[in-house]
C-alpha positions as CSV (number, residue, x, y, z in Angstrom):
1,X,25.8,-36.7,22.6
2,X,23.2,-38.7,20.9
3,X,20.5,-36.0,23.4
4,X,22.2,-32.8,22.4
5,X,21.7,-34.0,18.4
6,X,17.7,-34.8,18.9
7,X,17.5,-31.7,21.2
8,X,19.5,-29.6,18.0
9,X,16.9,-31.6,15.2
10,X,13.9,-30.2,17.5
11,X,15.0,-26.8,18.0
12,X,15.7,-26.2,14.3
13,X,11.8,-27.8,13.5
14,X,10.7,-25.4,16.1
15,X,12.4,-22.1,14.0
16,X,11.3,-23.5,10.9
17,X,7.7,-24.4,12.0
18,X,7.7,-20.0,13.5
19,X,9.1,-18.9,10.3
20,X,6.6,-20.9,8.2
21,X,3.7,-19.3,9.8
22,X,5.0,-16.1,10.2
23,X,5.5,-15.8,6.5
24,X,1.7,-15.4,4.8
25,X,1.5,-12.7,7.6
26,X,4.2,-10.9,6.3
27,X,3.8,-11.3,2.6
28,X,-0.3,-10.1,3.5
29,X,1.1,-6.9,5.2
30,X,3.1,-5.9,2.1
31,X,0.3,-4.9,0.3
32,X,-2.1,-3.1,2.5
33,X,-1.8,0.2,1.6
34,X,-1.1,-0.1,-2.1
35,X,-3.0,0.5,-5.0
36,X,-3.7,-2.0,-7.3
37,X,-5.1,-0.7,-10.1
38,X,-6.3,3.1,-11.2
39,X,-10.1,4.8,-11.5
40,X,-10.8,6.2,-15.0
41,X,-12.7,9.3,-14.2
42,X,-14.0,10.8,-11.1
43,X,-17.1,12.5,-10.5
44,X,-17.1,16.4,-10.0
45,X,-19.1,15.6,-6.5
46,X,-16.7,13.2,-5.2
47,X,-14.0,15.8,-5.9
48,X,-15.4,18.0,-3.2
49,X,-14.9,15.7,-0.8
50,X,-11.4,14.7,-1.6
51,X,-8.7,15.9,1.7
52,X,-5.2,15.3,0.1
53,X,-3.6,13.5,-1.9
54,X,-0.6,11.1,-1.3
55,X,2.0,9.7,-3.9
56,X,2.8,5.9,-4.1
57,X,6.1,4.5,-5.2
58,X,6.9,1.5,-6.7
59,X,9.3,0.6,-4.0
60,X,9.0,-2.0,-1.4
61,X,5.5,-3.9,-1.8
62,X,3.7,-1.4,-4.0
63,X,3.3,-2.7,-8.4
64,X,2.7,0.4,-9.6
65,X,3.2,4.1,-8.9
66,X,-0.2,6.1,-7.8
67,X,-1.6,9.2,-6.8
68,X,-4.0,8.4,-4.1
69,X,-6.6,10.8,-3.3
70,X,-7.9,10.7,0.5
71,X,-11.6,11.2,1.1
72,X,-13.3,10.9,4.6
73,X,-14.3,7.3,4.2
74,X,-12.2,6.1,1.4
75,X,-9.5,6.2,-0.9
76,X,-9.7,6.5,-4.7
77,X,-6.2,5.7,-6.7
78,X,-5.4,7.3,-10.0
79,X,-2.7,7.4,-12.6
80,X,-0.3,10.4,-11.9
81,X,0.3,10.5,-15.6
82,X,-3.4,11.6,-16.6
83,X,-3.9,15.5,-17.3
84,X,-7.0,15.0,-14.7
85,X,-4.8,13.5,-11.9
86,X,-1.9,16.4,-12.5
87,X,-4.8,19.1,-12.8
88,X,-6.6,18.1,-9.8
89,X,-2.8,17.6,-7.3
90,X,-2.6,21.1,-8.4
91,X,-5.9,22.4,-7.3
92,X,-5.7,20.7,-4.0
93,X,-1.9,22.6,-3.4
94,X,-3.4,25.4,-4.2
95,X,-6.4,25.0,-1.7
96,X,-4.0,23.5,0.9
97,X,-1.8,26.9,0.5
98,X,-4.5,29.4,1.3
């Protein structure tokens, strides 16, 4: 009896020792993708180069909500509720639809 109970008290320290170093992993992995914080202008030459454009959410990990605009080697996050950001979502539809 007295095995099974110091066999039981290991196992459990075992679980908890997994869990406690799987958790910064998981909290890190959260955020990897999400913006942070927004630009304040753009140049005209960077918006050549921009692909697409994909929306963040403020569900799961993600603070705030974002437009984020995809260029070849980077990605450049802006506040979907500047005239700019609206303007240029809607010129990159408009080039996509062609």
């Amino acid at each position: 009896m007295k095995r099974q109970h110091s066999t039981m008290k290991f196992q459990i320290l075992c679980f908890l020792l997994l869990l406690a170093c799987m958790y910064p992993s998981v909290a890190q992995g959260s955020y990897e993708n999400c913006c942070l914080k927004y630009i304040k202008k753009i140049r005209k030459t960077t918006i050549k180069h921009i692909d697409s454009y994909r929306v963040q959410e403020t569900d799961g990990g993600c603070n705030i909500s974002a437009i984020v605009f995809k260029l070849k080697l980077r990605t450049i996050c802006a506040d979907p509720r500047q005239t700019w950001v609206q303007e240029l979502m809607q010129k990159i539809n408009e080039k996509n639809n062609m």
